[in-house]
Kinemage of the C-alpha trace (Angstrom):
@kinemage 1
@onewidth
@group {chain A} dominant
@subgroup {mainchain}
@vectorlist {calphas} color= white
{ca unk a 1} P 0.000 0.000 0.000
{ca unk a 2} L 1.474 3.252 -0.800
{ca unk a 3} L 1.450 6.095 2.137
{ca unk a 4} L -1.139 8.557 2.005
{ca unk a 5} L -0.737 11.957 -0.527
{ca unk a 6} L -2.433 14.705 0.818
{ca unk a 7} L -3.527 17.791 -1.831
{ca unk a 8} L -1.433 20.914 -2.097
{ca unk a 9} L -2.515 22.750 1.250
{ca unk a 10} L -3.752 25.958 1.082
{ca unk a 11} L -1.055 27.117 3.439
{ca unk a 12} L 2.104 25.798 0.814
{ca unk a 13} L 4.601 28.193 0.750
{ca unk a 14} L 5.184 27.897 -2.682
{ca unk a 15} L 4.030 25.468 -6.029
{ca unk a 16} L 5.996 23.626 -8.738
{ca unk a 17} L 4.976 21.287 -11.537
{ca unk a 18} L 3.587 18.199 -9.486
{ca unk a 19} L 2.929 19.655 -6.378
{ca unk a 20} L 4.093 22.074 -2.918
{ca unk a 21} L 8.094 22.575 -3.299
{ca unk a 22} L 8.254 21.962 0.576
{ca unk a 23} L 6.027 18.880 -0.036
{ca unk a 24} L 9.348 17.549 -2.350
{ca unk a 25} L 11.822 18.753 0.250
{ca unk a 26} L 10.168 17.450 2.971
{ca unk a 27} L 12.230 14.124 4.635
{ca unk a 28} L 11.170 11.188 7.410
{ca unk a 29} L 12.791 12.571 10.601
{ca unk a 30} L 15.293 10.024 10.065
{ca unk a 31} L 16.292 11.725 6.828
{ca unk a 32} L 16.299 8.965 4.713
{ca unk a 33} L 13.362 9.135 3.003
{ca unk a 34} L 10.655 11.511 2.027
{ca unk a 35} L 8.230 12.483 4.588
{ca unk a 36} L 5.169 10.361 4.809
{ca unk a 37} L 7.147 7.217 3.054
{ca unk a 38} L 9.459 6.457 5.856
{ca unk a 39} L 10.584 2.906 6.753
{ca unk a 40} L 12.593 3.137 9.449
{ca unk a 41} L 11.765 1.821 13.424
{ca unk a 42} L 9.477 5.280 13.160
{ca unk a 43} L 6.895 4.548 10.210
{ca unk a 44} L 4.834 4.072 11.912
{ca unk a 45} L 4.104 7.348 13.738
{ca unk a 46} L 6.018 9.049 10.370
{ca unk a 47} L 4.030 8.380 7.809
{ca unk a 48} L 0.564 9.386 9.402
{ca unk a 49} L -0.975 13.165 8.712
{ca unk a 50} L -3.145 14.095 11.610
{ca unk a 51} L -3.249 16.965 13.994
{ca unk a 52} L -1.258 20.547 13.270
{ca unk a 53} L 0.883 20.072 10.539
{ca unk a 54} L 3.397 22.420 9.052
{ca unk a 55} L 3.075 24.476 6.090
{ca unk a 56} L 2.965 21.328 2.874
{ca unk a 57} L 1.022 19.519 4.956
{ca unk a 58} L 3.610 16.713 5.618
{ca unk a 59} L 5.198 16.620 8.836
{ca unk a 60} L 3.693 17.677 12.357
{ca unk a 61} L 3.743 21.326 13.111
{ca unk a 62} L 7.023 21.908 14.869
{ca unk a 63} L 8.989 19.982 13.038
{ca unk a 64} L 9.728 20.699 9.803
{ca unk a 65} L 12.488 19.207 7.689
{ca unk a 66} L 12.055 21.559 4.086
{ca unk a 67} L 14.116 24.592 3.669
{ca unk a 68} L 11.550 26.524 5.137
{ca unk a 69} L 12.392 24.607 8.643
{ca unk a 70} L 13.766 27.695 10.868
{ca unk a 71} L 10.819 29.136 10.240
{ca unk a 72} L 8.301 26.938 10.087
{ca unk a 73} L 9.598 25.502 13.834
{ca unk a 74} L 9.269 28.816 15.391
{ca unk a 75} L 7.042 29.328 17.603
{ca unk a 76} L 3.748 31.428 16.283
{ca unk a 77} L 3.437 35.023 17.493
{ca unk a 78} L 0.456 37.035 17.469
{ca unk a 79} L -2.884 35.163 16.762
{ca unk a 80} L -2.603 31.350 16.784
{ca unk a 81} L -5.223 29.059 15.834
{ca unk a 82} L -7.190 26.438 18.166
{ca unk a 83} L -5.004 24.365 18.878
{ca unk a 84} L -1.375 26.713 19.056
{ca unk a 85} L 0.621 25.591 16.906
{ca unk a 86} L 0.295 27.361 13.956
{ca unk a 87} L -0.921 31.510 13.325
{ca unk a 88} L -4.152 32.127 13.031
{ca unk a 89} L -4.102 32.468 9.345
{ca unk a 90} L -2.343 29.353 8.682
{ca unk a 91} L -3.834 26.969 10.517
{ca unk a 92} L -3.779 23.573 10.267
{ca unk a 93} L -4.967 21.313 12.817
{ca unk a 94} L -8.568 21.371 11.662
{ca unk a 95} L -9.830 21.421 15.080
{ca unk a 96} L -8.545 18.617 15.620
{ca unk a 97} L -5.808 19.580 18.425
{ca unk a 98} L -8.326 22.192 19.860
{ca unk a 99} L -8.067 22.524 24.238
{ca unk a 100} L -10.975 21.824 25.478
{ca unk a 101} L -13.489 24.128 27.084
{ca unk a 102} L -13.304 24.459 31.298
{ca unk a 103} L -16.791 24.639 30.929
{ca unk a 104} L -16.852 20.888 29.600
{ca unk a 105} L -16.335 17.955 31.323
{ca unk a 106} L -14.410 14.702 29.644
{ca unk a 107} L -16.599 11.706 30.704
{ca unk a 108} L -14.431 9.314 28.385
{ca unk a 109} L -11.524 9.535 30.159
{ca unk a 110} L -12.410 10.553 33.752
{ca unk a 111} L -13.113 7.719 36.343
């Protein structure tokens, strides 16, 4: 099975014939292969795309390997979005990293 290819993002930094130029850059943390087609001990948490990711939509926000890495690993100033990760007008997490309320209360995980 080949590992999942996610569309150009809306947040790529830049495009080239066949796709986001980070997207290309983009390697496994191990450095060996491209992101999201690693096959090292870490596949398995490597070539998975949920939560914040970073700008080409490829590795976890944080930790970028493209030539954009210094800045995509900085930490956002200003307006972030949900979950924190990213600013506020690049978000990518979807909602699905978002804190949850104090006014909510977690019965799935509480005893």
């Amino acid at each position: 099975m080949s590992a999942p290819v996610a569309a150009i993002p809306s947040s790529c930094c830049g495009t080239r014939e066949g796709g986001c130029l980070c997207a290309q850059e983009a390697k496994c943390s191990c450095g060996k292969q491209s992101a999201l087609q690693c096959n090292c001990d870490k596949a398995q948490t490597e070539n998975k795309v949920d939560g914040a990711r970073c700008s080409c939509n490829r590795r976890p926000a944080g930790e970028c390997t493209c030539s954009r890495a210094s800045t995509e690993n900085s930490k956002p100033s200003g307006s972030t979005c949900a979950c924190g990760k990213r600013s506020s007008d690049s978000c990518t997490c979807e909602g699905s990293e978002c804190k949850a309320s104090a006014l909510e209360t977690d019965f799935t995980t509480k005893a």
